[in-house]
MITISE-384907 format. One record per residue (C-alpha): residue number from 1; residue in one letter; x, y, z. Coordinates in Angstrom, 1 decimal. Example, Ala and Ser with C-alpha at 12.3 -4.5 7.8 and 13.67 -1.06 7.14 Angstrom:
<torkols>
[torkol 1 'a' [12.3 -4.5 7.8]]
[torkol 2 's' [13.7 -1.1 7.1]]
</torkols>
This chain:
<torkols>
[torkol 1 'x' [10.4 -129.2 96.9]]
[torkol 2 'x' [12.2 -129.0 93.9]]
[torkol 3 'x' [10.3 -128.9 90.2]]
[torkol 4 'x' [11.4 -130.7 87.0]]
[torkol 5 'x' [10.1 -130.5 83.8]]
[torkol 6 'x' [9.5 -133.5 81.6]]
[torkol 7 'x' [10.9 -133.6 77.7]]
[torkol 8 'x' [7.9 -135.1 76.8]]
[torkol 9 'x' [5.8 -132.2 77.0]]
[torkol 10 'x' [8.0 -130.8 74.1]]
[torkol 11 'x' [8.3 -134.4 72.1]]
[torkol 12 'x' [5.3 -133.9 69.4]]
[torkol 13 'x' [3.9 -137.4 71.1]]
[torkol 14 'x' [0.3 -136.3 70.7]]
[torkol 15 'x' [-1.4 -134.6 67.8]]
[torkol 16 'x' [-1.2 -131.1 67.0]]
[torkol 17 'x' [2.1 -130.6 69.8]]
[torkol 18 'x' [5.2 -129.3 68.5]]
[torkol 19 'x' [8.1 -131.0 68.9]]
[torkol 20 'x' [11.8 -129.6 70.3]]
[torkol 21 'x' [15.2 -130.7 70.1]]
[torkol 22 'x' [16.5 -132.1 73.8]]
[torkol 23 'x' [19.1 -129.1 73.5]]
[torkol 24 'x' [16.3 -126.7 72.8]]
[torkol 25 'x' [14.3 -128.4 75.6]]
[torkol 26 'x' [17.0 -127.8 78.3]]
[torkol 27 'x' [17.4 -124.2 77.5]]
[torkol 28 'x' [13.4 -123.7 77.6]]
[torkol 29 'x' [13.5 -125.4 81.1]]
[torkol 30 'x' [16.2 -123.0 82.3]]
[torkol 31 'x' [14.4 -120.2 80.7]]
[torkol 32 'x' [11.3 -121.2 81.8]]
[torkol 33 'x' [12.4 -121.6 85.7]]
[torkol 34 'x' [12.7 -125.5 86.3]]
[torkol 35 'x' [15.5 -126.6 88.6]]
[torkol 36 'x' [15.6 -130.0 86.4]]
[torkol 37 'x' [14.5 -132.0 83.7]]
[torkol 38 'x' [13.1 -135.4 83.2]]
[torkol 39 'x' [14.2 -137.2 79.5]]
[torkol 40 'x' [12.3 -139.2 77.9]]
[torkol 41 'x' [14.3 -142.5 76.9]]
[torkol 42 'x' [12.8 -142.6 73.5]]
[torkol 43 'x' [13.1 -141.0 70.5]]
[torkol 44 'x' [12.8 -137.9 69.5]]
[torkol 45 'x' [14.7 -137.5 72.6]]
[torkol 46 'x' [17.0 -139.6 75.0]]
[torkol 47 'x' [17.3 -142.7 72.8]]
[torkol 48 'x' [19.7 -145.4 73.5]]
[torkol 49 'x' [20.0 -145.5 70.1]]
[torkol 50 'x' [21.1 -141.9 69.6]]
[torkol 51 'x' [23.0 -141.3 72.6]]
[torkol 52 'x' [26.2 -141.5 71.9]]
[torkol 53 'x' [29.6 -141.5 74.2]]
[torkol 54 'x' [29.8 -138.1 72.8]]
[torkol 55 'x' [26.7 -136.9 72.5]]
[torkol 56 'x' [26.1 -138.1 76.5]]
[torkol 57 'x' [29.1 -135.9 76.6]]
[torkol 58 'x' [27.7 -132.7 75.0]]
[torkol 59 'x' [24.0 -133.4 77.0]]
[torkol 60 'x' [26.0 -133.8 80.1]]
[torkol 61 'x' [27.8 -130.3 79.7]]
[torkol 62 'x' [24.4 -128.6 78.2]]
[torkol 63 'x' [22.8 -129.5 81.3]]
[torkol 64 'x' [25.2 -128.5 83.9]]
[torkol 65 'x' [26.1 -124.3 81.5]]
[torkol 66 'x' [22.3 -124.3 81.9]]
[torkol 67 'x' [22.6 -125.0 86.0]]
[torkol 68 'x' [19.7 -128.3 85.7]]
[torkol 69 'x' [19.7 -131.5 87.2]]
[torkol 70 'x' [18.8 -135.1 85.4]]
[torkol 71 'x' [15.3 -135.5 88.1]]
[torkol 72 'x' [15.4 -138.9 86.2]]
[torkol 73 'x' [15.8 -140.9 83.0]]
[torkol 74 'x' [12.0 -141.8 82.0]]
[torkol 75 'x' [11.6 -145.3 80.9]]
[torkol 76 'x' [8.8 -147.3 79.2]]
[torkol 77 'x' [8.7 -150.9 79.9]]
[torkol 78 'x' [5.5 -153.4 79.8]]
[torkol 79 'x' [6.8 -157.0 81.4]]
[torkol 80 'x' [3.7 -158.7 80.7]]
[torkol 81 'x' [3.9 -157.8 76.7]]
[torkol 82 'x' [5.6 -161.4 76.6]]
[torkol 83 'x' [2.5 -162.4 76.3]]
[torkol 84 'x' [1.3 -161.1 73.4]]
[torkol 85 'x' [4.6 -162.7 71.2]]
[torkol 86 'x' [5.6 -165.9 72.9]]
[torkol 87 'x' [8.6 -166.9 72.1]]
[torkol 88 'x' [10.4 -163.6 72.1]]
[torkol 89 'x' [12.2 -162.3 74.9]]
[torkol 90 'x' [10.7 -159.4 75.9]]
[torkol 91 'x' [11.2 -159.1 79.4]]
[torkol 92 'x' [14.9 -159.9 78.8]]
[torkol 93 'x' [15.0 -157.4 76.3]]
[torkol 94 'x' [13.5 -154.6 78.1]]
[torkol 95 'x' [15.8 -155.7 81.2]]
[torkol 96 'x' [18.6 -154.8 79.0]]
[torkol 97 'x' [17.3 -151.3 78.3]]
[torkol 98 'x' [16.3 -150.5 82.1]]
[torkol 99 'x' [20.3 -151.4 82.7]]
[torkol 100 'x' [21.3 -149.2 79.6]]
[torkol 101 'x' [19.1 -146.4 81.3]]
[torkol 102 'x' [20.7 -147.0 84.3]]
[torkol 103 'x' [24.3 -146.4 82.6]]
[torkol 104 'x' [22.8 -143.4 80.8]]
[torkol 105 'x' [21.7 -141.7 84.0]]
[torkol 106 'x' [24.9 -141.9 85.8]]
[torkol 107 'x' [26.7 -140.6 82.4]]
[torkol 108 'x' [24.2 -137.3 83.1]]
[torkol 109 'x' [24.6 -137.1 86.2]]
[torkol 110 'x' [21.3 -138.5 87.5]]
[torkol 111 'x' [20.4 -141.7 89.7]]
[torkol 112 'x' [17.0 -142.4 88.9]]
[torkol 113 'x' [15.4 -144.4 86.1]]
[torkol 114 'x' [11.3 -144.3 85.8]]
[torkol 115 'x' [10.0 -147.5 84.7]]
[torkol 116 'x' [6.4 -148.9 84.3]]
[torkol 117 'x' [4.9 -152.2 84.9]]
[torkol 118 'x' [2.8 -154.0 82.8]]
[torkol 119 'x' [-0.7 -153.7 81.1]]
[torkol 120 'x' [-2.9 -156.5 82.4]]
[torkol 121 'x' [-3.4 -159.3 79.6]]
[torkol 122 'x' [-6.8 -161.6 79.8]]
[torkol 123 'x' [-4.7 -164.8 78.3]]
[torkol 124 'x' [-2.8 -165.3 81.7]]
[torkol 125 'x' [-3.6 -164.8 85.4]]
[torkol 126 'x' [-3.3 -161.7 87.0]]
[torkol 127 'x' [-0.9 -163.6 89.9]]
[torkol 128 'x' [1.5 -165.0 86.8]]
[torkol 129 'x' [1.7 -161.2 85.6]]
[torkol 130 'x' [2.5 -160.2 88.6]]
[torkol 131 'x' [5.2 -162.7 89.2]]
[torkol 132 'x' [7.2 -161.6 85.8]]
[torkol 133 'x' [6.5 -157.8 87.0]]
[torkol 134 'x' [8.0 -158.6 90.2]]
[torkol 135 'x' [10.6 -160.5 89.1]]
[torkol 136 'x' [11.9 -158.2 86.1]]
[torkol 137 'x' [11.7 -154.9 87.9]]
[torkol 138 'x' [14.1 -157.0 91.0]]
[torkol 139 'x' [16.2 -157.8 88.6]]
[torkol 140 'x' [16.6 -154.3 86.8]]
[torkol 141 'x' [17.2 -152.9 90.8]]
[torkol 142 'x' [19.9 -155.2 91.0]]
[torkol 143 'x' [21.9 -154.1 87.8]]
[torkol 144 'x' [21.0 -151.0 88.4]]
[torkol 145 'x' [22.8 -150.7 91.6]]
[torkol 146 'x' [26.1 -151.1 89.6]]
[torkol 147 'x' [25.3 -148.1 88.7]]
[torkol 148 'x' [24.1 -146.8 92.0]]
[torkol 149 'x' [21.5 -145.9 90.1]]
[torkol 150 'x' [17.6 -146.4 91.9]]
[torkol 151 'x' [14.5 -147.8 89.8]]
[torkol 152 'x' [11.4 -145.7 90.8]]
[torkol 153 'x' [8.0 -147.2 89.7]]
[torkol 154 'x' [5.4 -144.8 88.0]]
[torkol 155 'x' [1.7 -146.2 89.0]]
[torkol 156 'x' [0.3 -146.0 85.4]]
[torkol 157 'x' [0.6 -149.5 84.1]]
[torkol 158 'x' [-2.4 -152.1 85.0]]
[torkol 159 'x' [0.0 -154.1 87.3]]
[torkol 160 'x' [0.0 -152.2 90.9]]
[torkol 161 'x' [-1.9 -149.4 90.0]]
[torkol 162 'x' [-3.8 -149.2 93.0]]
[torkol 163 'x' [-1.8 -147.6 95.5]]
[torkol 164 'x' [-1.9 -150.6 98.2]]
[torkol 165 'x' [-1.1 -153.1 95.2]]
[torkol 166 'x' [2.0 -150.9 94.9]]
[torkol 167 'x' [3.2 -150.8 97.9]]
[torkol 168 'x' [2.6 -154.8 97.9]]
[torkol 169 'x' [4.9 -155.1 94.6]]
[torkol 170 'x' [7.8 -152.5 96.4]]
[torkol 171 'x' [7.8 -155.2 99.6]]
[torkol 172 'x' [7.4 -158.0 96.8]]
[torkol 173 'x' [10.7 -156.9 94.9]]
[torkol 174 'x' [12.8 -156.4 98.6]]
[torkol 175 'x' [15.3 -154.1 96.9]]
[torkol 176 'x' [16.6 -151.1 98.7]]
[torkol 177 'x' [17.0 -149.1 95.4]]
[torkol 178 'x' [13.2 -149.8 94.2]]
[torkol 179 'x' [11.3 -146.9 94.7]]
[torkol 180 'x' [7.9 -144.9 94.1]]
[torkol 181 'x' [7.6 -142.2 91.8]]
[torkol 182 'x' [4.0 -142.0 93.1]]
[torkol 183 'x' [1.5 -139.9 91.3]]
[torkol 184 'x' [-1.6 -138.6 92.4]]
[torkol 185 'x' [-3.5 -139.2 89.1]]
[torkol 186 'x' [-4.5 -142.7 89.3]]
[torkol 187 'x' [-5.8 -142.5 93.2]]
[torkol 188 'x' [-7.9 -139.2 92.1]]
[torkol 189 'x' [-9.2 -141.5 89.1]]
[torkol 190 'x' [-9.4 -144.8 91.3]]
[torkol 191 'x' [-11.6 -142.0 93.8]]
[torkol 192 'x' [-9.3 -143.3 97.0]]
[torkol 193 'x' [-7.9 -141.0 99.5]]
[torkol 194 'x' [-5.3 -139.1 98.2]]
[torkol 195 'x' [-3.3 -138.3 102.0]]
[torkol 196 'x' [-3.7 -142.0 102.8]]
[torkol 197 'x' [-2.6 -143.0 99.9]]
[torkol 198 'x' [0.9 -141.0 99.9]]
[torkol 199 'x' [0.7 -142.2 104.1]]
[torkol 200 'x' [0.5 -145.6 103.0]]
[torkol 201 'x' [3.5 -145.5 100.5]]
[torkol 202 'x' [5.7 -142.9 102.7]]
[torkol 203 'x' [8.6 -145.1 103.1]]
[torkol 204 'x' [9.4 -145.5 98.9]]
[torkol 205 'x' [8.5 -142.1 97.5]]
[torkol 206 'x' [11.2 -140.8 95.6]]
[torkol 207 'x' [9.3 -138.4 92.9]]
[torkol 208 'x' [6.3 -137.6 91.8]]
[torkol 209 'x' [5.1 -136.6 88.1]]
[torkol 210 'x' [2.0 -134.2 88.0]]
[torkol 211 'x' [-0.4 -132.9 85.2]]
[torkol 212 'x' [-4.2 -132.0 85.9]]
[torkol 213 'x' [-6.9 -133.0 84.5]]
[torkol 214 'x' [-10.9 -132.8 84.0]]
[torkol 215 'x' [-13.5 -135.6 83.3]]
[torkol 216 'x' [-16.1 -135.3 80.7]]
[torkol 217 'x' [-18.6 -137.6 80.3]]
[torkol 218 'x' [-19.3 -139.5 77.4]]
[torkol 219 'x' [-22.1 -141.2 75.4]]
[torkol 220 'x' [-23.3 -143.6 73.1]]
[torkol 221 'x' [-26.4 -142.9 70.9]]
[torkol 222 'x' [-28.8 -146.5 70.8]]
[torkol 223 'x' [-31.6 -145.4 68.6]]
[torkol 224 'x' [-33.6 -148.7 69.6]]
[torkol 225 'x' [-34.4 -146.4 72.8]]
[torkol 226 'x' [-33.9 -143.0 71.3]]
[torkol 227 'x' [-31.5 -142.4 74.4]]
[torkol 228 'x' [-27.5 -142.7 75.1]]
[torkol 229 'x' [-25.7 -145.3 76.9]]
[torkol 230 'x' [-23.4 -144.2 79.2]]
[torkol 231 'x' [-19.8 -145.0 78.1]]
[torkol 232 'x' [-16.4 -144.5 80.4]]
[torkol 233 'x' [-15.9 -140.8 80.6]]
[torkol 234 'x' [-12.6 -139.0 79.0]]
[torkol 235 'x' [-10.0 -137.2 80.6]]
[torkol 236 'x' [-8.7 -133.8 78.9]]
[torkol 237 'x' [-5.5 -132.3 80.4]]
[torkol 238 'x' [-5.9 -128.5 81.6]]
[torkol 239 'x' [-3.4 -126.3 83.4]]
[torkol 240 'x' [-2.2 -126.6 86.8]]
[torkol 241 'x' [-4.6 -125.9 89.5]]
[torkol 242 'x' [-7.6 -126.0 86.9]]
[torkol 243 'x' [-8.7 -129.7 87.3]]
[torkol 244 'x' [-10.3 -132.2 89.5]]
[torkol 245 'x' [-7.2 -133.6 91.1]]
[torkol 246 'x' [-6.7 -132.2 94.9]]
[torkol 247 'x' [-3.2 -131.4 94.4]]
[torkol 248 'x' [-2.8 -129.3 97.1]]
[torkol 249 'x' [-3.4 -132.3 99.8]]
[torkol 250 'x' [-1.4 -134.5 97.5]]
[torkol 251 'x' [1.5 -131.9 97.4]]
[torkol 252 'x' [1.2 -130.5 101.0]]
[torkol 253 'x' [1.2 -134.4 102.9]]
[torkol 254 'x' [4.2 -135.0 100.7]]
[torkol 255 'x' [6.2 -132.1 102.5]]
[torkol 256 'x' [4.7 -133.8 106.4]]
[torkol 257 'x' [6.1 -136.6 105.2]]
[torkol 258 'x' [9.6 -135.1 104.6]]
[torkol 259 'x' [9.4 -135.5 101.1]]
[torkol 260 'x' [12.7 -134.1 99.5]]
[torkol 261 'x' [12.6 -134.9 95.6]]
[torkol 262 'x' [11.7 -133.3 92.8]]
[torkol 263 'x' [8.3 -132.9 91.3]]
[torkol 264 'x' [7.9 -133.0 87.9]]
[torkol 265 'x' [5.8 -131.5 85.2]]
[torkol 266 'x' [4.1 -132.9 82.0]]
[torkol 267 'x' [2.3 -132.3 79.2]]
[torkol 268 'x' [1.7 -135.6 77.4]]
[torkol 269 'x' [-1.6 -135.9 76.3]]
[torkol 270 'x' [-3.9 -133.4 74.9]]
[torkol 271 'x' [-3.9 -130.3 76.5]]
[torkol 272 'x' [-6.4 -127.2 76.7]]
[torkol 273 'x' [-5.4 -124.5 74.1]]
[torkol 274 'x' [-3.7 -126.8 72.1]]
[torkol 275 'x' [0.3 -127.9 71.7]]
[torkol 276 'x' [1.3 -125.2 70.2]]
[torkol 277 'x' [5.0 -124.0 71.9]]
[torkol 278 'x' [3.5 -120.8 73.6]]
[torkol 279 'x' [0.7 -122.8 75.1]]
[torkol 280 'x' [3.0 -125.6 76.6]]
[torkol 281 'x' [5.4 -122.5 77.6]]
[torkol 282 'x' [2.0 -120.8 79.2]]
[torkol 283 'x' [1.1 -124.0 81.2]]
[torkol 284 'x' [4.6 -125.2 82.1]]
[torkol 285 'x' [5.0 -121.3 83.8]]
[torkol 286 'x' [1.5 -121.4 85.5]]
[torkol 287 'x' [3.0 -125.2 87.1]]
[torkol 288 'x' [6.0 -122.8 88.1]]
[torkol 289 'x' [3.8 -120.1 89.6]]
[torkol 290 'x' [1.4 -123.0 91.6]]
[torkol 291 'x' [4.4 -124.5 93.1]]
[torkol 292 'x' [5.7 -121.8 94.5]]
[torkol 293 'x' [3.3 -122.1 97.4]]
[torkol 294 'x' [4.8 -125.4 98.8]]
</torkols>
């Protein structure tokens, strides 16, 4: 397997973490022992907005002095947002962006784009949000293969999260470059069977994205009983190997299954020991040092 680190981790997107340049990103990846990076298509990074002809140019050249691949071009699309602005485009718009990605990949010499799918809505059915999921994301393979670029499908978003519901939508959208980048994450939190799960969706992995994590539990004072209410418990990011997630079955029926991509690491939300840069650098070497045994 090969690893990838993910910009975000270095993007200041959660308080407290300090925030690097994309050139000072790709040398700490180098420096730090990844084989490739992940951008995040957004600023402070891997804008559309911001990423020139020239400045494609100058990423394109950092990345190859430094000897690192593009794993992919990370995305951030919602298709059911339409909903919360009728009238406006959306889905359109964020079609455009995927296909913009798409273009940016291949000018870095990558040929994968991340995308998500949407956050649920309660003022439309869940088969209508579906449908516009579906039907975006096929559209955005299908531009995207100008490009021979593939669209791989994070389960994050509301829309397919569960791992059988995602490998419904991949049949759904019938496009040979729509693909999984399945993470083992949301089965550990949805408490299914992590081997079945990466079983089940064998035929459309294409990259995985991993960070660990552990659970505390939360609650609610209600002085009425002089007792707390249970509330949904929180989830605190911790190094690699150091929360509840059984990576090592996730990671290890990946390689039975033949499993040739990369695997990527990220920091994105609050993290033990805080965001300063020696304790992303600390925790993006211990992901080094875990993966070494697969």
């Amino acid at each position: 397997m090969k690893i990838a680190l993910h910009s975000v981790s270095y993007a200041g997107v959660w308080q407290g973490q300090i925030t690097l340049s994309i050139d000072d990103f790709i040398t700490k990846a180098k420096m730090l022992g990844y084989d490739a990076v992940m951008l995040t298509a957004k600023r402070p990074h891997a804008s559309l907005l911001d990423m020139t002809q020239s400045r494609r140019i100058q990423v394109r050249e950092l990345l190859e002095k430094n000897d690192l691949k593009l794993a992919c071009m990370a995305g951030y699309t919602d298709f059911c947002s339409e909903l919360d602005t009728p009238g406006i485009p959306l889905r359109e718009m964020q079609i455009l962006y995927v296909t913009e990605l798409a273009r940016l990949a291949k000018d870095l010499g990558g040929n994968l784009v991340r995308i998500f799918t949407g956050f649920e809505r309660q003022n439309a059915s869940y088969d209508l949000q579906w449908d516009w999921c579906v039907k975006s994301i096929k559209e955005c393979a299908k531009r995207a293969s100008d490009f021979d670029v593939i669209i791989g499908i994070q389960n994050h978003h509301d829309i397919g999260a569960d791992y059988q519901s995602l490998y419904d939508m991949l049949v759904d959208i019938d496009e040979p470059n729509c693909k999984a980048m399945f993470d083992a994450w949301a089965p550990a939190l949805h408490g299914v069977d992590i081997i079945s799960a990466v079983k089940k969706l064998a035929p459309f992995i294409v990259h995985t994205t991993v960070a660990d994590y552990v659970i505390r539990q939360r609650f609610k004072y209600v002085p009425k009983y002089v007792n707390y209410e249970h509330q949904l418990s929180a989830v605190r990011a911790v190094p690699m190997g150091k929360g509840f997630i059984d990576y090592k079955s996730f990671l290890t029926t990946l390689k039975e299954i033949g499993f040739d991509g990369y695997v990527g690491y990220e920091m994105c939300s609050m993290l033990e020991g805080g965001g300063s840069e020696e304790n992303l650098d600390r925790c993006a070497k211990i992901f080094v040092e875990y993966m070494k045994q697969f």
